[in-house]
TORKOL-4160 file (C-alpha; in steps of 0.2 Angstrom, whole numbers, padded with zeros to 4 digits, m for minus):
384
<pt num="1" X="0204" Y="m1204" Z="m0200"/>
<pt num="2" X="0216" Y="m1190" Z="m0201"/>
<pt num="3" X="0216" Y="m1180" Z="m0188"/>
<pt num="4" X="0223" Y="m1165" Z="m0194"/>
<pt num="5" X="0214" Y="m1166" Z="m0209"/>
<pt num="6" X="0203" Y="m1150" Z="m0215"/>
<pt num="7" X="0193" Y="m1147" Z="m0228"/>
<pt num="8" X="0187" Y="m1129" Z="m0235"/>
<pt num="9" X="0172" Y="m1130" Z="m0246"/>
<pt num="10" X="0167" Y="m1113" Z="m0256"/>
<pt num="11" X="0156" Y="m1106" Z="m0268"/>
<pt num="12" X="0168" Y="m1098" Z="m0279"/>
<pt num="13" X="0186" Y="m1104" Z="m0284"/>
<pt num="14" X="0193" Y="m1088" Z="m0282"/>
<pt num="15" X="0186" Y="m1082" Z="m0269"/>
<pt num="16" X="0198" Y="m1095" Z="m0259"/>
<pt num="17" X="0216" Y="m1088" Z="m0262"/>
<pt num="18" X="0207" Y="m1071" Z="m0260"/>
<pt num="19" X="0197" Y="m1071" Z="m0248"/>
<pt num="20" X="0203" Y="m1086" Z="m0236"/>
<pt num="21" X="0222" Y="m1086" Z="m0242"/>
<pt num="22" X="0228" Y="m1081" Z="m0222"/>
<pt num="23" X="0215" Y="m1093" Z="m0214"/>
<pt num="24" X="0223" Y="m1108" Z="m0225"/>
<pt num="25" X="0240" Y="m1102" Z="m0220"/>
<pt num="26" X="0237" Y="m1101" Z="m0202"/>
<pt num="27" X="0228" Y="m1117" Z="m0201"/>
<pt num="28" X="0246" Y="m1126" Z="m0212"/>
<pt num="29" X="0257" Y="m1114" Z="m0199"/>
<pt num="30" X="0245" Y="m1126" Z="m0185"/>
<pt num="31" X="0249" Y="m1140" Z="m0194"/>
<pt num="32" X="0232" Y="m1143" Z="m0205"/>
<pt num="33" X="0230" Y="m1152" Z="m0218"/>
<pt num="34" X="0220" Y="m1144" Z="m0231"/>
<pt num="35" X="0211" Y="m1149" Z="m0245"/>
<pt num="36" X="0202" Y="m1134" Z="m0254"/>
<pt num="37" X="0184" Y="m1138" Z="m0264"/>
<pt num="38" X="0174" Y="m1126" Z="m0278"/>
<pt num="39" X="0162" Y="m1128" Z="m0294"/>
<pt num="40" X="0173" Y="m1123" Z="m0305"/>
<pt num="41" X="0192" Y="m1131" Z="m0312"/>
<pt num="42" X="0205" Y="m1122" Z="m0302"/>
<pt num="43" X="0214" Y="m1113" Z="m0313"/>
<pt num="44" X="0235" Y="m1115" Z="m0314"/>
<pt num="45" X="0236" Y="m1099" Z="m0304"/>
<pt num="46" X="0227" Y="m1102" Z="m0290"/>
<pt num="47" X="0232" Y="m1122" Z="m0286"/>
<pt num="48" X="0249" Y="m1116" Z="m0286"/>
<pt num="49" X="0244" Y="m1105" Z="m0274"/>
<pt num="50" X="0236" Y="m1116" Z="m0263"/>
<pt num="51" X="0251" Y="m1129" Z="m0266"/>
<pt num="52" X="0263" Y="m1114" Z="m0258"/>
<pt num="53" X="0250" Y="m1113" Z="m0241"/>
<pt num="54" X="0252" Y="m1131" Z="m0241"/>
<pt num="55" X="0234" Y="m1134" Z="m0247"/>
<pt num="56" X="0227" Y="m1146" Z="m0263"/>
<pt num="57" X="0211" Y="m1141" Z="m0273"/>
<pt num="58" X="0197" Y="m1154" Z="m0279"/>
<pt num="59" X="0184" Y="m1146" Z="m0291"/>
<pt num="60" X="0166" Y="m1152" Z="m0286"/>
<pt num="61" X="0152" Y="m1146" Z="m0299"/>
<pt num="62" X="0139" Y="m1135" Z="m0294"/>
<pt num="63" X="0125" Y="m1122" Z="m0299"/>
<pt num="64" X="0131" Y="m1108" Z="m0287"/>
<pt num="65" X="0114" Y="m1097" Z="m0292"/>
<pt num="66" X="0103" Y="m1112" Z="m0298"/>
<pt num="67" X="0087" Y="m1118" Z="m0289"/>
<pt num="68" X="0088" Y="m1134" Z="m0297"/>
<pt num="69" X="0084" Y="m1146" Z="m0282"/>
<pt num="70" X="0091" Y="m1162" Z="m0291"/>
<pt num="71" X="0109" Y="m1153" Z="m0297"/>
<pt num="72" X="0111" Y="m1149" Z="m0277"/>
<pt num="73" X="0106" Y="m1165" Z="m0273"/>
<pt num="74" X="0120" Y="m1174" Z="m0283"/>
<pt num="75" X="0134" Y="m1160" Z="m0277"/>
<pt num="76" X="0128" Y="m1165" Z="m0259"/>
<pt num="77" X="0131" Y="m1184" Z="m0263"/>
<pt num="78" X="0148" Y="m1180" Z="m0271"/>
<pt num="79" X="0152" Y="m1169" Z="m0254"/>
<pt num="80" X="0147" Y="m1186" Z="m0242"/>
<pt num="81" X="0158" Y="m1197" Z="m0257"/>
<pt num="82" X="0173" Y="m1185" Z="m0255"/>
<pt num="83" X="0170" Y="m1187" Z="m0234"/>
<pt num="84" X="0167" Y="m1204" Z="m0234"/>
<pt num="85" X="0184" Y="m1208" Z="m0247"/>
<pt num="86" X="0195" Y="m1194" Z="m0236"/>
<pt num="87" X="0190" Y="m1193" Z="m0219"/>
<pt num="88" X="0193" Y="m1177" Z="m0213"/>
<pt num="89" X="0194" Y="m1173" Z="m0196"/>
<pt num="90" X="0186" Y="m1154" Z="m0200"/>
<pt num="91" X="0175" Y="m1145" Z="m0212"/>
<pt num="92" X="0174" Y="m1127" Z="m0216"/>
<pt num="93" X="0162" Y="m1120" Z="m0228"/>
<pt num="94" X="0157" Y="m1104" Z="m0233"/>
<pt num="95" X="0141" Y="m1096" Z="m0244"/>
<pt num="96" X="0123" Y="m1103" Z="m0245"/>
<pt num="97" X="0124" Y="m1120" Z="m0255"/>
<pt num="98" X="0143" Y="m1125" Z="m0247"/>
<pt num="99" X="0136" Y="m1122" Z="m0229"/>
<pt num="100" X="0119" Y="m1131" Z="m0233"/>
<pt num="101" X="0126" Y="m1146" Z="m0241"/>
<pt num="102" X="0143" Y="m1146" Z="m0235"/>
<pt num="103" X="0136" Y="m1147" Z="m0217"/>
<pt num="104" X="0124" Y="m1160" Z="m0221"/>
<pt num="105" X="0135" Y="m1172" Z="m0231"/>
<pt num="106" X="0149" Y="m1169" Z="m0216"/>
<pt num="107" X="0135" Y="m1176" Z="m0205"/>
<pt num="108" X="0131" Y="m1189" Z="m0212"/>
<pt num="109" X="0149" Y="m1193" Z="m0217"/>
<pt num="110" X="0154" Y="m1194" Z="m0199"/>
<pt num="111" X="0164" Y="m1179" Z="m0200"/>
<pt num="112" X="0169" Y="m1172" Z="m0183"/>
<pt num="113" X="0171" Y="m1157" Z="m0182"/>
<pt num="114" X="0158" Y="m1145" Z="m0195"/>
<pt num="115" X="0160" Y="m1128" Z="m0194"/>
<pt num="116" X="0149" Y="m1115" Z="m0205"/>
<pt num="117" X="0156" Y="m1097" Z="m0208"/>
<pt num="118" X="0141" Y="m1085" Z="m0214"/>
<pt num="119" X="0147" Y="m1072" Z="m0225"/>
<pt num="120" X="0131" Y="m1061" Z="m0230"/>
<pt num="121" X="0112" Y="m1071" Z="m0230"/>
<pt num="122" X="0112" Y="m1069" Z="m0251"/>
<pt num="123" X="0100" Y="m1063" Z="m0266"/>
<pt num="124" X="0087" Y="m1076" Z="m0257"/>
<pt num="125" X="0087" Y="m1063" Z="m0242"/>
<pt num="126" X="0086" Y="m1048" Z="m0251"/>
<pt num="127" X="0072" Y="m1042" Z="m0264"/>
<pt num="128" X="0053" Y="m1041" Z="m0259"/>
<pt num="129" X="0052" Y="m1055" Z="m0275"/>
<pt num="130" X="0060" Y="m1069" Z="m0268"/>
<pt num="131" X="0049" Y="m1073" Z="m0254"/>
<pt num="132" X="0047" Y="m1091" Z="m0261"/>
<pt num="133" X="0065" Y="m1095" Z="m0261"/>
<pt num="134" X="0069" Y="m1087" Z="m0246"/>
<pt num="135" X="0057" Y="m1098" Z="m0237"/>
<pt num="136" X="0067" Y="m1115" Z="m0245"/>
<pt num="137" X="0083" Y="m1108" Z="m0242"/>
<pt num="138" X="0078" Y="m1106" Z="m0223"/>
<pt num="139" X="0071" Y="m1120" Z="m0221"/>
<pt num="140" X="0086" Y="m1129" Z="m0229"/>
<pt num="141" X="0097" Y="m1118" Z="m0215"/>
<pt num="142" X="0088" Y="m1125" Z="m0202"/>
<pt num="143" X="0090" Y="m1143" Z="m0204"/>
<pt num="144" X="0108" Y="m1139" Z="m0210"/>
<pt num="145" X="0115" Y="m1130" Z="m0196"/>
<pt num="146" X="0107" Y="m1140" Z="m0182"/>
<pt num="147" X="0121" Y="m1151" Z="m0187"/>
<pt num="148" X="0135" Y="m1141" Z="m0187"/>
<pt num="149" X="0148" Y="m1139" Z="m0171"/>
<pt num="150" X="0149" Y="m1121" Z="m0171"/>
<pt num="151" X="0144" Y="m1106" Z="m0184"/>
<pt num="152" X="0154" Y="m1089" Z="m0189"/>
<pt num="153" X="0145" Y="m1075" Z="m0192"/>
<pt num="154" X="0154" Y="m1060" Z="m0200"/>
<pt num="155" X="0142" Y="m1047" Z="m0190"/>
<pt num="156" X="0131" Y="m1047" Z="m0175"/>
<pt num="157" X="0116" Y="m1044" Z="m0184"/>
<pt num="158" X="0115" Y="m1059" Z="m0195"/>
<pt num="159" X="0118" Y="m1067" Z="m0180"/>
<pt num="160" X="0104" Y="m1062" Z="m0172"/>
<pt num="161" X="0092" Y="m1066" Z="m0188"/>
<pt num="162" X="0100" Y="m1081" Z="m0186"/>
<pt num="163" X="0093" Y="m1081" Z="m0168"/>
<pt num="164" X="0078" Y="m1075" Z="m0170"/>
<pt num="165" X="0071" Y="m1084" Z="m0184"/>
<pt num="166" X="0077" Y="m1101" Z="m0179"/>
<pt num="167" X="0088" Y="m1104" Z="m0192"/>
<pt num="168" X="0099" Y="m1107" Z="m0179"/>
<pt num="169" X="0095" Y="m1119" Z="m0162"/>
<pt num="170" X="0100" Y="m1111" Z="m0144"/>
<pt num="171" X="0111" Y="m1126" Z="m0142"/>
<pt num="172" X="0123" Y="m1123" Z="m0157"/>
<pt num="173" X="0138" Y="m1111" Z="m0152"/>
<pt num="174" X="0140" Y="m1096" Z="m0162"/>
<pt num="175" X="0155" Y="m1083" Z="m0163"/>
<pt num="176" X="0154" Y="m1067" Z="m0172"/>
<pt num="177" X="0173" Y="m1063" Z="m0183"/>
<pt num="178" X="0178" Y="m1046" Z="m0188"/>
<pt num="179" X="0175" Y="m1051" Z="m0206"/>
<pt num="180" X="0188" Y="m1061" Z="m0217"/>
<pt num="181" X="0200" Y="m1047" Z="m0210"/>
<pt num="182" X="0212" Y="m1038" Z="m0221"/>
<pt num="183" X="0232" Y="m1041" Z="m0224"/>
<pt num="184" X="0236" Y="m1023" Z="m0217"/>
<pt num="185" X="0254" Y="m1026" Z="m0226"/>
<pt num="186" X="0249" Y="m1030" Z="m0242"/>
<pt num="187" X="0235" Y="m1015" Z="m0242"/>
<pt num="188" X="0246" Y="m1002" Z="m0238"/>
<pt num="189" X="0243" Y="m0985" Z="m0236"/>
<pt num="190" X="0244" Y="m0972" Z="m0254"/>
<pt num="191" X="0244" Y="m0958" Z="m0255"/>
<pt num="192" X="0229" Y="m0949" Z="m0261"/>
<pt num="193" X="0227" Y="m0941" Z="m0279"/>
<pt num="194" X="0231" Y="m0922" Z="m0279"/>
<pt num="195" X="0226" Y="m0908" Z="m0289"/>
<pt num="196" X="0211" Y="m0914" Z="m0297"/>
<pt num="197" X="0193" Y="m0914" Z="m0288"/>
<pt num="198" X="0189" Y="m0932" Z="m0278"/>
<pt num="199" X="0188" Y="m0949" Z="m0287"/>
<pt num="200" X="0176" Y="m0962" Z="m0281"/>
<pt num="201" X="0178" Y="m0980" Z="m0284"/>
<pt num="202" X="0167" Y="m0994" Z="m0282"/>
<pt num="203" X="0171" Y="m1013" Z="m0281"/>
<pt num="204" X="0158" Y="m1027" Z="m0283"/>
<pt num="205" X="0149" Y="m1040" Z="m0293"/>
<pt num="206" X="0136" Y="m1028" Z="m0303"/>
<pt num="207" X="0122" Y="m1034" Z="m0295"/>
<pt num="208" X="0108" Y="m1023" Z="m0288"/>
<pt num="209" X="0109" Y="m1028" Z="m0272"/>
<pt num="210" X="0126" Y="m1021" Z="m0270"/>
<pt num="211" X="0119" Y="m1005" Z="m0274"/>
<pt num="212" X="0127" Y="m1000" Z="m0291"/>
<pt num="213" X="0110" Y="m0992" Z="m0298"/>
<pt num="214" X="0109" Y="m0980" Z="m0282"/>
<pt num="215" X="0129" Y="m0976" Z="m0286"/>
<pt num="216" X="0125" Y="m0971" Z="m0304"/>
<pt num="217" X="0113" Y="m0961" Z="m0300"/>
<pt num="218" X="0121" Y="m0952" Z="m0288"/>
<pt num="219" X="0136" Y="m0948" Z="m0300"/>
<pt num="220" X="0124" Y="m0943" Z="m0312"/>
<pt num="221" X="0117" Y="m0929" Z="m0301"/>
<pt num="222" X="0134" Y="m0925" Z="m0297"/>
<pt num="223" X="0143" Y="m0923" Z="m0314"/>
<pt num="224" X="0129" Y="m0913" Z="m0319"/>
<pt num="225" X="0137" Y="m0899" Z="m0309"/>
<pt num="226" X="0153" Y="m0904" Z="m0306"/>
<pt num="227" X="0155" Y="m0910" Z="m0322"/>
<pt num="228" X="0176" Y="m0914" Z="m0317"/>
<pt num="229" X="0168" Y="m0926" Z="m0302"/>
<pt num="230" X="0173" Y="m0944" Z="m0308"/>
<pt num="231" X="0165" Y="m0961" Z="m0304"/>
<pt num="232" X="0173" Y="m0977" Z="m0307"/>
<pt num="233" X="0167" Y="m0993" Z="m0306"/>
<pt num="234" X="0177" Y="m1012" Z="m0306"/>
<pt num="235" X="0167" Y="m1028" Z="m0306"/>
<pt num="236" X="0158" Y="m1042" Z="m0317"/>
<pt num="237" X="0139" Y="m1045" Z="m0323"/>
<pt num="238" X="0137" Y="m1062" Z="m0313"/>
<pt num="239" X="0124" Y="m1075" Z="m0316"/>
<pt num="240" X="0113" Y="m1070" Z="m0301"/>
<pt num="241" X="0096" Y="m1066" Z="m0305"/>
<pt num="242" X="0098" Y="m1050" Z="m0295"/>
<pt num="243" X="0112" Y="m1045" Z="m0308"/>
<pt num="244" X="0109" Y="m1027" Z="m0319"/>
<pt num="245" X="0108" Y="m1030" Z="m0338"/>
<pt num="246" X="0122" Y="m1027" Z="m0349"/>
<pt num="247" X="0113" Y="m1013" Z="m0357"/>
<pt num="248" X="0112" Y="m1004" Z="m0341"/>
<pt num="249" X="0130" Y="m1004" Z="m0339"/>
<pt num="250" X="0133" Y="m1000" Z="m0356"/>
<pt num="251" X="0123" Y="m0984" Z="m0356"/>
<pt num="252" X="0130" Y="m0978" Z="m0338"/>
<pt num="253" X="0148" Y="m0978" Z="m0348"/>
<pt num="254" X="0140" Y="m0970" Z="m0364"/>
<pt num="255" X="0133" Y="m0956" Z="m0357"/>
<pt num="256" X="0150" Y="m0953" Z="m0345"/>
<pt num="257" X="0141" Y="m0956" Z="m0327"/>
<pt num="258" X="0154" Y="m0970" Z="m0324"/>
<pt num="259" X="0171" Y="m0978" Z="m0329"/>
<pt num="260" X="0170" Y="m0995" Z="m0330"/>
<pt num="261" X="0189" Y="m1002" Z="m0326"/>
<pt num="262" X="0180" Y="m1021" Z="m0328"/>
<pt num="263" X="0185" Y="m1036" Z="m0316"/>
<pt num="264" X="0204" Y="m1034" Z="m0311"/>
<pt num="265" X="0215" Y="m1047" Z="m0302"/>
<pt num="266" X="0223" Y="m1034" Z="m0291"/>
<pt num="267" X="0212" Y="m1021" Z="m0285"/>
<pt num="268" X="0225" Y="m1008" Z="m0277"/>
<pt num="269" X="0228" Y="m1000" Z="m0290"/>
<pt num="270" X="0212" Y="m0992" Z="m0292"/>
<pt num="271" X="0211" Y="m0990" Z="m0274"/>
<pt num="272" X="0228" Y="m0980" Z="m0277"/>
<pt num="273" X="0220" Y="m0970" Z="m0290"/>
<pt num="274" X="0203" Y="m0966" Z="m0279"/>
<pt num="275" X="0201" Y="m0953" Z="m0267"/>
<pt num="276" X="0185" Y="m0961" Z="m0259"/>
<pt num="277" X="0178" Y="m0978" Z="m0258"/>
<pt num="278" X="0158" Y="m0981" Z="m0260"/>
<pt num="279" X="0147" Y="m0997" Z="m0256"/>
<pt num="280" X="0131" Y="m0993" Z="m0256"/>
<pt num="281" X="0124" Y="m1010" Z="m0252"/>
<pt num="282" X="0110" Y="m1016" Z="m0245"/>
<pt num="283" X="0118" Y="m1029" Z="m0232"/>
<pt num="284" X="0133" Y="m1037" Z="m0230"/>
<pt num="285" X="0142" Y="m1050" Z="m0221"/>
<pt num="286" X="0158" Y="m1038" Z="m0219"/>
<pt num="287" X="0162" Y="m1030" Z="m0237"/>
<pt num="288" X="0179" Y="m1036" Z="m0238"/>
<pt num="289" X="0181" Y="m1022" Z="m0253"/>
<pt num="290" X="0179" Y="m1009" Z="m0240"/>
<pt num="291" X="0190" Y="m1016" Z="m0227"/>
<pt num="292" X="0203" Y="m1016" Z="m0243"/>
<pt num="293" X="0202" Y="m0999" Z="m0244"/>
<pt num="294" X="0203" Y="m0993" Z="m0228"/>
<pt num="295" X="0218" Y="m1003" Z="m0224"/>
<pt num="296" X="0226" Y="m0992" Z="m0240"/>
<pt num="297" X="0221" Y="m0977" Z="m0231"/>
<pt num="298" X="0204" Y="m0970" Z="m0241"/>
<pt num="299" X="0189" Y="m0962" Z="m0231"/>
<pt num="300" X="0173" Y="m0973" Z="m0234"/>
<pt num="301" X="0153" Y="m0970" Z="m0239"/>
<pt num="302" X="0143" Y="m0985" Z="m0236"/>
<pt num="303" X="0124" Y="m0989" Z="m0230"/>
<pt num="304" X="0119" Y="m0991" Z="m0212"/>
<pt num="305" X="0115" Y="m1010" Z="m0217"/>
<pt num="306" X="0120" Y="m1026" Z="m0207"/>
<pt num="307" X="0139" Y="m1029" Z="m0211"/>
<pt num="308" X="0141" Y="m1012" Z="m0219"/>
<pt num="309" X="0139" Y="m1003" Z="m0204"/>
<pt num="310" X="0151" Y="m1010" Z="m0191"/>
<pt num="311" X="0165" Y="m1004" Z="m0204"/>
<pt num="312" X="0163" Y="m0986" Z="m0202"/>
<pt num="313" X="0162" Y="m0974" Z="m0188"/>
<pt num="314" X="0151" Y="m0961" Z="m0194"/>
<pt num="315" X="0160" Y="m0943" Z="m0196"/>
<pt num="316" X="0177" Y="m0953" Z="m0192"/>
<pt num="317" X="0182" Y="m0963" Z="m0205"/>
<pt num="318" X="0167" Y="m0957" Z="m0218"/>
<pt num="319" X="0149" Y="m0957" Z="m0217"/>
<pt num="320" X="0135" Y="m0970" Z="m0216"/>
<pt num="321" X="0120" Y="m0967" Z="m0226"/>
<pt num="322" X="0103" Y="m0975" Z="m0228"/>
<pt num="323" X="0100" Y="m0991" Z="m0240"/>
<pt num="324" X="0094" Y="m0984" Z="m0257"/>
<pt num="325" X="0095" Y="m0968" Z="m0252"/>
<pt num="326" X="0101" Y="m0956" Z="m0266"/>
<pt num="327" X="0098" Y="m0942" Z="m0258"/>
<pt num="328" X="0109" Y="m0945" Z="m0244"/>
<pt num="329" X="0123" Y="m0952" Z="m0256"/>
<pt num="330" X="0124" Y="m0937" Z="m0265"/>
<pt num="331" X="0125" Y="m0926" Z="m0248"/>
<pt num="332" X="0139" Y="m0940" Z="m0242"/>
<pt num="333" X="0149" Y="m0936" Z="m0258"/>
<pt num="334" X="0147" Y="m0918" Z="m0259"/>
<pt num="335" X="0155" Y="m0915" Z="m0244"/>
<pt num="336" X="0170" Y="m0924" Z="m0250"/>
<pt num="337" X="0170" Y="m0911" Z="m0268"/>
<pt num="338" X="0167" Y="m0895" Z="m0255"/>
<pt num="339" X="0180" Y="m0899" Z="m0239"/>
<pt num="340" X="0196" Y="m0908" Z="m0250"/>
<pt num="341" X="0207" Y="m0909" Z="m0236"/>
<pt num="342" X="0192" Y="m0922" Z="m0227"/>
<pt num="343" X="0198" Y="m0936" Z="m0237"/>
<pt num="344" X="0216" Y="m0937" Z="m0228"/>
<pt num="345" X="0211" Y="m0935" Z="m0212"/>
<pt num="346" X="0197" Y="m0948" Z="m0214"/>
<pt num="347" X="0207" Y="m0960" Z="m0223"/>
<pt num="348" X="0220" Y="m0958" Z="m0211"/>
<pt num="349" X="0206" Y="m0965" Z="m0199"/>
<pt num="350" X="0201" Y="m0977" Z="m0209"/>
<pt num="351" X="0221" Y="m0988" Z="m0208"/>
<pt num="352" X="0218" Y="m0987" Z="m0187"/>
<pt num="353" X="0203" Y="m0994" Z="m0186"/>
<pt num="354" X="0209" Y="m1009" Z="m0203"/>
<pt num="355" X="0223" Y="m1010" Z="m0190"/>
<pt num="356" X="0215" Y="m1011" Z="m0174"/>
<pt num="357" X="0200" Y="m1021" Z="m0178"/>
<pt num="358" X="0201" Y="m1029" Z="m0195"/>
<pt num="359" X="0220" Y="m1037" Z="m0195"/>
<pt num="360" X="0220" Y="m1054" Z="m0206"/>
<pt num="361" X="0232" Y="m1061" Z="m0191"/>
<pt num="362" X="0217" Y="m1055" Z="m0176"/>
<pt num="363" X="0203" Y="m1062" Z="m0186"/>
<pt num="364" X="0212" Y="m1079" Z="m0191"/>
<pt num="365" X="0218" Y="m1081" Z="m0170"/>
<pt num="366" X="0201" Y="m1082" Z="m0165"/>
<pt num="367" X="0195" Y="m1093" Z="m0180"/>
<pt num="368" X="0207" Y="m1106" Z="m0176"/>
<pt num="369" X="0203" Y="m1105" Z="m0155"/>
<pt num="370" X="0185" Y="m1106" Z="m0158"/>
<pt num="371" X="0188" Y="m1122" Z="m0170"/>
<pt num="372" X="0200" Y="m1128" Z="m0156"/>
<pt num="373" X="0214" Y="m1128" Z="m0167"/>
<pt num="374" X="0231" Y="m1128" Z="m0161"/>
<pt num="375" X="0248" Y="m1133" Z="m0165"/>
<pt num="376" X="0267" Y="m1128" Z="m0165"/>
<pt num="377" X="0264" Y="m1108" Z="m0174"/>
<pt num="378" X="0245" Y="m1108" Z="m0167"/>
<pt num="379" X="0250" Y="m1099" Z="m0153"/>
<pt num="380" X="0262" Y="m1087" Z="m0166"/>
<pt num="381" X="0246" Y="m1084" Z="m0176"/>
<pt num="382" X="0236" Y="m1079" Z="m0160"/>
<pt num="383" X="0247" Y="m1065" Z="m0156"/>
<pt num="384" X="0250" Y="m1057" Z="m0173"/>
């Protein structure tokens, strides 16, 4: 067995570089070895990438929103095959389906060390028509992380659901992470657009649990009296159910509610171009789109919901407003059209608390103690 052998098992190929790019380098700076696993072929891009942070990439097929019981099966027996033939000495995974049948192969594999990060409860959680899948998909938890070493939750109340429900035993250890933490250097702070009234940006999958029906409605009622007030969305139409239909989208941009910039590669350019950043979702893990802008200095609306919460302090750094709640989005924006210099004061804000509580290098120092991961730059990482 290789003792300093890790694998990272994801949902989403890349997700990796984006979202757990500083974790994989602090781990190699502890001297881990990391092997990096997703459904779909890594692209050119992203395994050089993973080569520079010291890590390899394995494609392992899966059906990230299916509910096919036999398709998961079969990627659970090719996660125990990959175990058994490797022998990691840890495993990392991250979303619904890694964490249920990454855990539960690494178990039966004889892995170690089995460490689950919980990054939002997903479309099973959500919805008031998945009652039937949210019952399987907790039961699924249960049996899962009974058999995990520790858990990471990215906010204190999945946690507590966690708790409460029994998803997770009294006698597994659970740490709760400042998010996926953002790379303060890299998101630095730009200047705001001048001499125009505010832009708002939102960033996202275009599904309706992230909101983007309540945000189109809200810059409808808007425009229709400040008709120079623009909105500007970036993201996708994934395959999850909860997903809004392409005709939805389409007539939003037809009638001139929204600018759709499509998925981007690089995000902070329309962060640059925004004056104020919107999430309006119903629940989060930490929203690593806010934490993006905040660290390049933009003033935030997002919902008083678990994950979304935690990243703003209301009247601060920008408001908090209730889950599907036009209303009060429009009355959170309206201030930002009526008061121009709010934006710079609050965004202002917003970089002290991405710095003080949300730092790449703070979130991965207490990822790597909690897995008892040390090595000759661990202790380097720890006090970035």
């Amino acid at each position: 067995m290789a003792d300093r052998d890790m694998v990272l098992i994801a949902g989403f190929a890349e997700s990796i570089i984006a979202f757990r790019g500083g974790l994989i380098g602090a781990l190699s700076r502890a001297g881990i070895t990391m092997t990096a696993t997703a459904p779909e072929v890594f692209d050119a891009g992203t395994r050089d990438k993973l080569g520079a942070l010291g890590a390899g990439a394995v494609s392992l097929p899966m059906r990230r929103t299916g509910t096919n019981p036999v398709a998961d099966l079969v990627y659970g027996i090719r996660l125990f095959a990959m175990f058994r033939k490797t022998r990691p000495r840890y495993v990392l995974a991250y979303t619904v389906k890694p964490v249920i049948y990454g855990t539960l192969a690494a178990w039966l594999a004889g892995v170690p060390s089995r460490f689950a990060l919980i990054t939002g409860l997903g479309y099973a959680f959500t919805g008031e028509r998945r009652r039937l899948l949210s019952r399987v998909v907790m039961a699924l938890y249960k049996i899962a992380l009974r058999r995990s070493s520790k858990v990471f939750f990215q906010n204190p109340d999945d946690e507590r659901q966690f708790r409460e429900m029994g998803l997770l035993p009294l006698g597994i250890p659970s740490v709760v992470v400042n998010g996926s933490g953002v790379d303060v250097a890299s998101y630095a702070v730009r200047p705001l657009p001048t001499g125009a009234p505010p832009v708002f940006l939102m960033i996202g999958r275009l599904l309706g649990d992230k909101g983007v029906r309540e945000y189109a409605a809200a810059a409808r009622r808007i425009r229709a009296v400040s008709p120079d007030v623009r909105f500007r969305l970036v993201g996708w139409i994934d395959t999850n159910p909860d997903a809004i239909a392409q005709g939805e989208l389409d007539c939003w941009v037809a009638d001139g509610t929204l600018e759709f910039l499509g998925k981007l590669k690089d995000v902070r350019p329309a962060i640059a171009d925004s004056t104020v950043y919107v999430l309006p979702s119903y629940r989060e893990g930490t929203p690593r789109t806010v934490l993006e802008a905040m660290a390049m200095g933009r003033p935030i609306i997002t919902t008083d919901a678990p994950g979304c919460r935690e990243t703003v302090i209301d009247g601060e750094n920008g408001y908090l407003v209730p889950v599907k709640s036009v209303d009060a989005l429009v009355a959170a924006m309206q201030r930002f059209i009526d008061n121009p210099d709010l934006a710079a004061r609050m965004g202002q804000r917003s970089r002290q608390v991405a710095e003080d509580k949300y730092d790449v290098h703070k979130v991965n120092a207490v990822m790597l103690r909690e897995m008892g991961i040390t090595g000759s730059d661990a202790g380097k990482e720890m006090q970035a």
